[in-house]
PyMOL commands that place a pseudoatom at each C-alpha (Angstrom):
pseudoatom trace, name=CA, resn=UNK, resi=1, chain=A, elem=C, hetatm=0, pos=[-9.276, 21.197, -5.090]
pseudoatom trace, name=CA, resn=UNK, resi=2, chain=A, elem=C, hetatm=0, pos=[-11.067, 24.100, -6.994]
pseudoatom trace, name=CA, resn=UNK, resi=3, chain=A, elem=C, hetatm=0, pos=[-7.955, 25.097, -8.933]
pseudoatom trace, name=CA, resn=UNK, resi=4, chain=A, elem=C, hetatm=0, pos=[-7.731, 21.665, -10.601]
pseudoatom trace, name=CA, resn=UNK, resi=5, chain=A, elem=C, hetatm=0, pos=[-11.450, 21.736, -12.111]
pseudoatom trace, name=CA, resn=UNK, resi=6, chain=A, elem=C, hetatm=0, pos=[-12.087, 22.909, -15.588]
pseudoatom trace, name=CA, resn=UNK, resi=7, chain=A, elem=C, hetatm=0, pos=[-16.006, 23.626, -16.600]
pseudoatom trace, name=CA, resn=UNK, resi=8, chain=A, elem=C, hetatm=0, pos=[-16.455, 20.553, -18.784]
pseudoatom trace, name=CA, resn=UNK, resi=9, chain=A, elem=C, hetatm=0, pos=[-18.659, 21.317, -22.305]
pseudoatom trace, name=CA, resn=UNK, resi=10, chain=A, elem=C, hetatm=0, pos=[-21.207, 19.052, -23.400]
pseudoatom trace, name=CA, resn=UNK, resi=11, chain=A, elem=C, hetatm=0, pos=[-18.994, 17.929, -25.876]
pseudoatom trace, name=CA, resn=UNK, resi=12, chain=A, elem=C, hetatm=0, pos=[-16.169, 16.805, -23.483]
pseudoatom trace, name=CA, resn=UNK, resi=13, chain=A, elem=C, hetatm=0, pos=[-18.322, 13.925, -21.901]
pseudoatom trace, name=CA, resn=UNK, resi=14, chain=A, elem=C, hetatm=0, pos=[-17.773, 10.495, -24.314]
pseudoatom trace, name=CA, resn=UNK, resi=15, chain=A, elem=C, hetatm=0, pos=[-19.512, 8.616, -21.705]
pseudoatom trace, name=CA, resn=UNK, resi=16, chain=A, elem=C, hetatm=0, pos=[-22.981, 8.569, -21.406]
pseudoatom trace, name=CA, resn=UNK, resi=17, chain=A, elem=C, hetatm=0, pos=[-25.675, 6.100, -19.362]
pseudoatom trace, name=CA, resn=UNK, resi=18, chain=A, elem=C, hetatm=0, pos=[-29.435, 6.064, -19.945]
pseudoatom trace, name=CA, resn=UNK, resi=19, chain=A, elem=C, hetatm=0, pos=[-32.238, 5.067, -17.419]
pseudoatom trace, name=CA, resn=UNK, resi=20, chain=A, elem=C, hetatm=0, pos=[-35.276, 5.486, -16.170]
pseudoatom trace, name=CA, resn=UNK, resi=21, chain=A, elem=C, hetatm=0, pos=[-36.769, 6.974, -12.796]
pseudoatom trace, name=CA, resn=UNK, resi=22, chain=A, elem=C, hetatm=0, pos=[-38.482, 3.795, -11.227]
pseudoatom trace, name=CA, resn=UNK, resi=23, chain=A, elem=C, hetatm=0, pos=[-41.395, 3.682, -8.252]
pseudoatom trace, name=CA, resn=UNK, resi=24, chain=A, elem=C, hetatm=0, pos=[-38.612, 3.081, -5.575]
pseudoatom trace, name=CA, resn=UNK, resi=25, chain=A, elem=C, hetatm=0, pos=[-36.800, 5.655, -6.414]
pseudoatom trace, name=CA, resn=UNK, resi=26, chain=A, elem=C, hetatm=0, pos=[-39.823, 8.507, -5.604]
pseudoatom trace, name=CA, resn=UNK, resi=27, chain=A, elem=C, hetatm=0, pos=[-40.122, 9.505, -2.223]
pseudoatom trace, name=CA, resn=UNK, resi=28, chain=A, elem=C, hetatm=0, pos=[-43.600, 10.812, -0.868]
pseudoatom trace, name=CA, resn=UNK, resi=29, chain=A, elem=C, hetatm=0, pos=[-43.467, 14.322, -2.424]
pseudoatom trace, name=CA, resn=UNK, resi=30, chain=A, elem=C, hetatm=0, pos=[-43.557, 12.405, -5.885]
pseudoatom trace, name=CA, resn=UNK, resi=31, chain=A, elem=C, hetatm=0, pos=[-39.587, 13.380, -6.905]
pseudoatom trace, name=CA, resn=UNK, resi=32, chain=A, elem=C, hetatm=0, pos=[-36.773, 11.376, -6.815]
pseudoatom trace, name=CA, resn=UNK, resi=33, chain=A, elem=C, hetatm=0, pos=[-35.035, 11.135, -3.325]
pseudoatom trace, name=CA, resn=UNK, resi=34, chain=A, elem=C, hetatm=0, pos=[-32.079, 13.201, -3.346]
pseudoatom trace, name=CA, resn=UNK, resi=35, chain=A, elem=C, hetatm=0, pos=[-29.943, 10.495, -1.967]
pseudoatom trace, name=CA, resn=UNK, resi=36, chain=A, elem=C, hetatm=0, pos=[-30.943, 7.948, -5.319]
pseudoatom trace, name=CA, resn=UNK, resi=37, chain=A, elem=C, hetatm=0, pos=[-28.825, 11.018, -7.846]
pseudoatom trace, name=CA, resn=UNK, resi=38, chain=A, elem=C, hetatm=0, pos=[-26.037, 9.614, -5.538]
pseudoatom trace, name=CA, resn=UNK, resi=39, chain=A, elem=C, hetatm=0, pos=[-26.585, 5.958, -6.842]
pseudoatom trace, name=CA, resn=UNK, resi=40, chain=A, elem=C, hetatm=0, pos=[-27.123, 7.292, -10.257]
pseudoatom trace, name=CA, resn=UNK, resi=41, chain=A, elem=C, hetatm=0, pos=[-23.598, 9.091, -9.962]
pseudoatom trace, name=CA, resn=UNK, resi=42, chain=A, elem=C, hetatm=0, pos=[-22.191, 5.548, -8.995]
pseudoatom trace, name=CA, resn=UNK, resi=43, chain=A, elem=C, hetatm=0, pos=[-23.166, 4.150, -11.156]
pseudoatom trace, name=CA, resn=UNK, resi=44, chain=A, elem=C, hetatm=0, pos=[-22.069, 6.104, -14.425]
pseudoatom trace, name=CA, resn=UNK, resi=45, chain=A, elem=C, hetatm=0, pos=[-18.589, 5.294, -12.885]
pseudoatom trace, name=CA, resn=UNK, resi=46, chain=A, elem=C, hetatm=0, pos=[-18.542, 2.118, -12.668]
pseudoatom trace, name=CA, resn=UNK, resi=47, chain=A, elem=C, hetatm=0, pos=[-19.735, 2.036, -16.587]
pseudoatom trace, name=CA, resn=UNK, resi=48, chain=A, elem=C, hetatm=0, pos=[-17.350, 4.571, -17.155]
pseudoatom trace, name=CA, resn=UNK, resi=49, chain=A, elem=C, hetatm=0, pos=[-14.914, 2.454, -15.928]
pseudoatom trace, name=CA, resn=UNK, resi=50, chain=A, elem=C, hetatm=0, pos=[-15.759, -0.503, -17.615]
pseudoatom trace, name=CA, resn=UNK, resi=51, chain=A, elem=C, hetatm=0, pos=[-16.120, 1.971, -21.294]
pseudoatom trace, name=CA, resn=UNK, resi=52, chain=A, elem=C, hetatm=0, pos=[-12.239, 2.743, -20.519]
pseudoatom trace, name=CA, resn=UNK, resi=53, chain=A, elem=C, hetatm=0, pos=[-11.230, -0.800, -20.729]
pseudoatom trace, name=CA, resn=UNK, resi=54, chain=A, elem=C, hetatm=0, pos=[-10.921, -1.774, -16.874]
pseudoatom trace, name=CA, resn=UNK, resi=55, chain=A, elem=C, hetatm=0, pos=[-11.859, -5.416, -16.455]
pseudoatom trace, name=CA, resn=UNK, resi=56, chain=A, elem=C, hetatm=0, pos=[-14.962, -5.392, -13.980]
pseudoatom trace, name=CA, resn=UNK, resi=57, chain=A, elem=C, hetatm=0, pos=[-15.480, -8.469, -11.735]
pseudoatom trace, name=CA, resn=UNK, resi=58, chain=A, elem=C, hetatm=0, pos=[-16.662, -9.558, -8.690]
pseudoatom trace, name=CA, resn=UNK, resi=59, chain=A, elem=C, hetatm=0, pos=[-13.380, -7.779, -6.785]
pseudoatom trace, name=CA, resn=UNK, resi=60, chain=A, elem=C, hetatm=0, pos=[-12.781, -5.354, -9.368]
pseudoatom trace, name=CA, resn=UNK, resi=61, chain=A, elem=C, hetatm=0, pos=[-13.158, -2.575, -6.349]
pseudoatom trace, name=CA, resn=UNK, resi=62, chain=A, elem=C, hetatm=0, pos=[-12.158, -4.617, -3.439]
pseudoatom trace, name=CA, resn=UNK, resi=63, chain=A, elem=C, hetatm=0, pos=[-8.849, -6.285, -4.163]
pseudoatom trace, name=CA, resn=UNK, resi=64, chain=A, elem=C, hetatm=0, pos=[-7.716, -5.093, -7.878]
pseudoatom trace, name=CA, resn=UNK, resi=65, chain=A, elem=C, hetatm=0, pos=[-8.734, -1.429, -8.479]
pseudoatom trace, name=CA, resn=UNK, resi=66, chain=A, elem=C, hetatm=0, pos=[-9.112, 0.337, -5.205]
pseudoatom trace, name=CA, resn=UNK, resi=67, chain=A, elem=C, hetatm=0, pos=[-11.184, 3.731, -5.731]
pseudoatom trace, name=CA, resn=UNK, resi=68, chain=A, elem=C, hetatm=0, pos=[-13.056, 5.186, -2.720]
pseudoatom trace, name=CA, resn=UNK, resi=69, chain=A, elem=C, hetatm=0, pos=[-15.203, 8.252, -2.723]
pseudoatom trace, name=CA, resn=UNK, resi=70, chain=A, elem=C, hetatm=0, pos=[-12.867, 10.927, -1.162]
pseudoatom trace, name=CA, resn=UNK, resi=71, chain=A, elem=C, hetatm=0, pos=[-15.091, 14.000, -1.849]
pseudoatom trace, name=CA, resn=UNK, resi=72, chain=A, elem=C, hetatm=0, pos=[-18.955, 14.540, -3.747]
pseudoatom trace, name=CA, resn=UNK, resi=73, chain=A, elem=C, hetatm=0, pos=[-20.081, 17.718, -4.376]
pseudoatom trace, name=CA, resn=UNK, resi=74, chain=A, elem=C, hetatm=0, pos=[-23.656, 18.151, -5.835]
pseudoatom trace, name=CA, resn=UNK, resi=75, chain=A, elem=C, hetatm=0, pos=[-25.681, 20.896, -7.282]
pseudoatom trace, name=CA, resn=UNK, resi=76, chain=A, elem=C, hetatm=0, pos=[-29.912, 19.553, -7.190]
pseudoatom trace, name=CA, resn=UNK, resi=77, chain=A, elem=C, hetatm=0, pos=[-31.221, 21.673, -9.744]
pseudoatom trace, name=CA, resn=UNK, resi=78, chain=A, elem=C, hetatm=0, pos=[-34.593, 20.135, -11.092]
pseudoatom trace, name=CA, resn=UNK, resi=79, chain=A, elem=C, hetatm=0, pos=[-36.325, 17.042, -10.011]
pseudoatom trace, name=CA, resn=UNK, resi=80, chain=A, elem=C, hetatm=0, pos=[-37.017, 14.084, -11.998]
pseudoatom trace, name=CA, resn=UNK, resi=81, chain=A, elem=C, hetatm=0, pos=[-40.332, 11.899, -11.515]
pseudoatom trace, name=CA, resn=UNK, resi=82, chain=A, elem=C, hetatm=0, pos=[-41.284, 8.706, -11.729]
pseudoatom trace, name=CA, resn=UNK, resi=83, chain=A, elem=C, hetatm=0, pos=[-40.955, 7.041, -15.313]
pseudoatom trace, name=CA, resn=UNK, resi=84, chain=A, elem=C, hetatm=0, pos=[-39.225, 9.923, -16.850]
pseudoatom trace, name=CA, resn=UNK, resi=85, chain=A, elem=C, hetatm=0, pos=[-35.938, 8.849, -19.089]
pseudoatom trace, name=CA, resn=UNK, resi=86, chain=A, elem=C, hetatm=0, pos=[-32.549, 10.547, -17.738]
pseudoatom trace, name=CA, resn=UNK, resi=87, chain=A, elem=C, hetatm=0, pos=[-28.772, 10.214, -19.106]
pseudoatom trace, name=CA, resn=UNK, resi=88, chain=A, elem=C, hetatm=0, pos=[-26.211, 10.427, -16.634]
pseudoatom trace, name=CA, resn=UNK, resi=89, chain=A, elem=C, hetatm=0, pos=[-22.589, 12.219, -18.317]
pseudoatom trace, name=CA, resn=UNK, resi=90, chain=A, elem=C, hetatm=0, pos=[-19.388, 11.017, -16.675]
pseudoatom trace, name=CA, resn=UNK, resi=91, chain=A, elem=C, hetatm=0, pos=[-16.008, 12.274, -17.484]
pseudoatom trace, name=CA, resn=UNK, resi=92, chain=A, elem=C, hetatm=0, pos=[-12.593, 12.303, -15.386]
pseudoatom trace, name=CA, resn=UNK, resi=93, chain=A, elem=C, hetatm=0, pos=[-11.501, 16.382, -15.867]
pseudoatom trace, name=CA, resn=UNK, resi=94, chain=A, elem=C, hetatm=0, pos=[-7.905, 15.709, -13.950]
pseudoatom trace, name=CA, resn=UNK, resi=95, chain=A, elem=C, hetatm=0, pos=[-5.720, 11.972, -12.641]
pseudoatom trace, name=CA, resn=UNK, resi=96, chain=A, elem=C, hetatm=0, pos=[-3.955, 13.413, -9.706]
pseudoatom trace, name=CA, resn=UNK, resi=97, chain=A, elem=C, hetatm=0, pos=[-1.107, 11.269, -8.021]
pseudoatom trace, name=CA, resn=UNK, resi=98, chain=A, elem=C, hetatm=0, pos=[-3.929, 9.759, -5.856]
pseudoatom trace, name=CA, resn=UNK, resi=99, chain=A, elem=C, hetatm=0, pos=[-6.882, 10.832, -6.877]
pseudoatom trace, name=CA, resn=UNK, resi=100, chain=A, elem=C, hetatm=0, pos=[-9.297, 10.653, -9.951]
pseudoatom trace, name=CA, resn=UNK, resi=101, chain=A, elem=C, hetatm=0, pos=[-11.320, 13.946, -10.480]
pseudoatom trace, name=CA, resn=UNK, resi=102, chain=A, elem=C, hetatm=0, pos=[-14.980, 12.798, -11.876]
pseudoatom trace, name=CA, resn=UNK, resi=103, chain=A, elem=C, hetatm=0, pos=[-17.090, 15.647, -13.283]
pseudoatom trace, name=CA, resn=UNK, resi=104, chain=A, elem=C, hetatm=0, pos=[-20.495, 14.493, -13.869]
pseudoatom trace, name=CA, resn=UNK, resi=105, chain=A, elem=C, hetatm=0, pos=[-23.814, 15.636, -14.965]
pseudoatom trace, name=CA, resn=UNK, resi=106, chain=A, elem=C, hetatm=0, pos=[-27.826, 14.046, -15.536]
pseudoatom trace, name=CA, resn=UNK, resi=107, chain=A, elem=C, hetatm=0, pos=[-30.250, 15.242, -17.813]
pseudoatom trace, name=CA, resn=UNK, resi=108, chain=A, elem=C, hetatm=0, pos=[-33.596, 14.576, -18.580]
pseudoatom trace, name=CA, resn=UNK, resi=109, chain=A, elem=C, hetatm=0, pos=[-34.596, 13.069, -21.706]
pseudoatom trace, name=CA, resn=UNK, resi=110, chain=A, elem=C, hetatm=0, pos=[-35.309, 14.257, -24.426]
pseudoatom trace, name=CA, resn=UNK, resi=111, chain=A, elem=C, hetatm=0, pos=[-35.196, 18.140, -23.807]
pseudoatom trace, name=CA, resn=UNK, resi=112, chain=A, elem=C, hetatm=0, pos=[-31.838, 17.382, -22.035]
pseudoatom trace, name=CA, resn=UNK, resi=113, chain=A, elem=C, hetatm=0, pos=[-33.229, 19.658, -18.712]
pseudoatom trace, name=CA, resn=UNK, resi=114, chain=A, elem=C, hetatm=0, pos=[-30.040, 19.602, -16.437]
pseudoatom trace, name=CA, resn=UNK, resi=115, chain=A, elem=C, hetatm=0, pos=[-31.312, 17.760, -13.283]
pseudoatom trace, name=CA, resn=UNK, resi=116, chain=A, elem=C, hetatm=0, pos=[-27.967, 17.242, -11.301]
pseudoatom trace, name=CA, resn=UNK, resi=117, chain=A, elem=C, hetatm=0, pos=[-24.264, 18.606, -11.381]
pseudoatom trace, name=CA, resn=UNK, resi=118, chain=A, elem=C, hetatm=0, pos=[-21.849, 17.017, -9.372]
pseudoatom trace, name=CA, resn=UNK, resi=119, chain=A, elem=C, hetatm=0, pos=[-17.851, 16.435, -8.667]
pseudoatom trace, name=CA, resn=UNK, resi=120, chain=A, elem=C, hetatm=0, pos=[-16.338, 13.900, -7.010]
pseudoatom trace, name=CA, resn=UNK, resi=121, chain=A, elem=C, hetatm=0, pos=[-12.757, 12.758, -6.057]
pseudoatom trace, name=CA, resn=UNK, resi=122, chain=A, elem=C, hetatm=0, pos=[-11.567, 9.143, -6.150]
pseudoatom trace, name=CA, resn=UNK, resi=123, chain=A, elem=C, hetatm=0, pos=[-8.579, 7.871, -4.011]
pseudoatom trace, name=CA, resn=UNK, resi=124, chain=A, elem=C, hetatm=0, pos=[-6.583, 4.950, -5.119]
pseudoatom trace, name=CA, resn=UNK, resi=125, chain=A, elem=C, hetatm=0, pos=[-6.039, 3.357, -2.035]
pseudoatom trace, name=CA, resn=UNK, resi=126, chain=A, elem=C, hetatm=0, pos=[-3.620, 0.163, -1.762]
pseudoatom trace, name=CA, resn=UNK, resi=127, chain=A, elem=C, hetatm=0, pos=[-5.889, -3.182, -0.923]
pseudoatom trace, name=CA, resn=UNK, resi=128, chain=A, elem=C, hetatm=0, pos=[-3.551, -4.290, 1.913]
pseudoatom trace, name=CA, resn=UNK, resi=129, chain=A, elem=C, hetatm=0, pos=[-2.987, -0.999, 3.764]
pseudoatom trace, name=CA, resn=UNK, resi=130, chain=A, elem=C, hetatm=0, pos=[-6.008, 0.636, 2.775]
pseudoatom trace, name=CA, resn=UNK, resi=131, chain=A, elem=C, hetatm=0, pos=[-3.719, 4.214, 2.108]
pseudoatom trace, name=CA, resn=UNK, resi=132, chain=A, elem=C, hetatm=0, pos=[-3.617, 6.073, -0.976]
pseudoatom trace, name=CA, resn=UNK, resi=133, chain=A, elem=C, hetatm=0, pos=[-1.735, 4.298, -3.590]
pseudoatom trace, name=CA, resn=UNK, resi=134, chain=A, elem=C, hetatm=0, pos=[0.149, 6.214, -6.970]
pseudoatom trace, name=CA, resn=UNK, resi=135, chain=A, elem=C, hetatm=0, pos=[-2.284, 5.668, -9.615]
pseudoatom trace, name=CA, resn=UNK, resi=136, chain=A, elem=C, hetatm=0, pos=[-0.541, 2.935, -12.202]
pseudoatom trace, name=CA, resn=UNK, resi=137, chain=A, elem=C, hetatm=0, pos=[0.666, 4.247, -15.706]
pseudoatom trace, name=CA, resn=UNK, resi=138, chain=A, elem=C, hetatm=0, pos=[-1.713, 2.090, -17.037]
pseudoatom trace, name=CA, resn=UNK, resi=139, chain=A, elem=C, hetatm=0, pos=[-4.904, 3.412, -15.645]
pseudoatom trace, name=CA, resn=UNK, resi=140, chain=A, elem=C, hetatm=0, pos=[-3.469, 6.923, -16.941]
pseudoatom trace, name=CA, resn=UNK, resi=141, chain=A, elem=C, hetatm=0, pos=[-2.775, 5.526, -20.174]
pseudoatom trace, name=CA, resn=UNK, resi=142, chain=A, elem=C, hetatm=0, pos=[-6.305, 4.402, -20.556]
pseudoatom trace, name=CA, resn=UNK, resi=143, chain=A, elem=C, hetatm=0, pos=[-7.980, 7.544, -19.360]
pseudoatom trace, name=CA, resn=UNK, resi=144, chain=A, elem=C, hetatm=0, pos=[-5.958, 9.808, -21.482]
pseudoatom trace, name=CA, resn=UNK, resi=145, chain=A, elem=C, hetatm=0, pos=[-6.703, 7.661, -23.950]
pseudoatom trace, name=CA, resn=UNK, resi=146, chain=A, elem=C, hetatm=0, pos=[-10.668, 7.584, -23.803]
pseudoatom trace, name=CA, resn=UNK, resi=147, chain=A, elem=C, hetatm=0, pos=[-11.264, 11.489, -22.447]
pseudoatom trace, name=CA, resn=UNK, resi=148, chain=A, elem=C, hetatm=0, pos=[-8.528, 12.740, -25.595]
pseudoatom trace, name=CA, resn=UNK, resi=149, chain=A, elem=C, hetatm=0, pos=[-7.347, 16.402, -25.014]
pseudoatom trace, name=CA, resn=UNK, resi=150, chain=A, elem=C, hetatm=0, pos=[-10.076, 17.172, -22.297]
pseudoatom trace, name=CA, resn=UNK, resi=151, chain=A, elem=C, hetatm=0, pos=[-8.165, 15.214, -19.066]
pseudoatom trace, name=CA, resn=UNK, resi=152, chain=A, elem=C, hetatm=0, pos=[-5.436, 16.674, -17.271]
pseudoatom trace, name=CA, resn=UNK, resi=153, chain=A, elem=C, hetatm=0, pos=[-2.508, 14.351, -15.937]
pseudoatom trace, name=CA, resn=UNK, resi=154, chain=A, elem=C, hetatm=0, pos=[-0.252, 15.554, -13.138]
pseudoatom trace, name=CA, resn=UNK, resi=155, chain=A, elem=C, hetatm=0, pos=[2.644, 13.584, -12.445]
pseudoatom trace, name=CA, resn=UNK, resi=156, chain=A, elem=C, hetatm=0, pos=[3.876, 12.572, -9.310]
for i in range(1, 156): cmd.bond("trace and resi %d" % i, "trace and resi %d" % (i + 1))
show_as sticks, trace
zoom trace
């Protein structure tokens, strides 16, 4: 999957999400568990999702839109503590004939301190037979159409 990844500039995320690190979130060392940057991550694409035009619902990801988590890869770089402000960046860097390549980054606010780099790989899968599914022109359309020049679509 390397070959299909290009190094995404600041400038080539549209989509950005704001929160803030909450007392659940901190484990005993006073940092944010490793595993919450994983909901975090989630949850950027689902709003990135809903920023491209995809109607969310109650079975948006169960019967309609099928994408599963095929692959996460995830650089920790600095922790975050409790009540700081951080900005998740999503952006889809490549629509395979299956898959949906996220690239996605959080920063602290407001010196923009990289916290977290990660990649992940979507599959469409179809809803009946659970196996990966061609993903419709129209998701394509949309995603080329919110990410511009800076998403690659391969046919197939």
């Amino acid at each position: 999957m390397a070959e299909r990844w290009t190094v995404g500039e600041l400038s080539h995320f549209r989509h950005r999400m704001v929160g803030r690190v909450r007392s659940h979130e901190v484990d005993r060392q006073g940092i944010v568990h490793n595993a919450v940057y994983l909901y975090w991550l989630e949850d950027g694409r689902v709003e990135y999702f809903r920023s491209v035009g995809l109607p969310l619902d109650q079975q948006t990801f169960i019967t309609k839109h099928r994408f599963v988590v095929a692959r996460i890869e995830i650089d920790y770089r600095l922790a975050a503590q409790f009540d700081e402000e951080y900005e998740v960046l999503t952006r889809v860097a490549y629509v395979g004939r299956t898959s949906l390549g996220f690239e996605q980054r959080v920063h602290r606010l407001p010196e923009q301190a990289l916290l977290v780099r990660a990649r992940t790989v979507l599959v469409h899968l179809n809803p009946a037979t659970h196996r990966p599914e061609r993903i419709q022109d129209a998701y394509r359309e949309l995603i080329r159409h919110y990410e511009g020049e800076y998403v690659r679509l391969e046919e197939g």
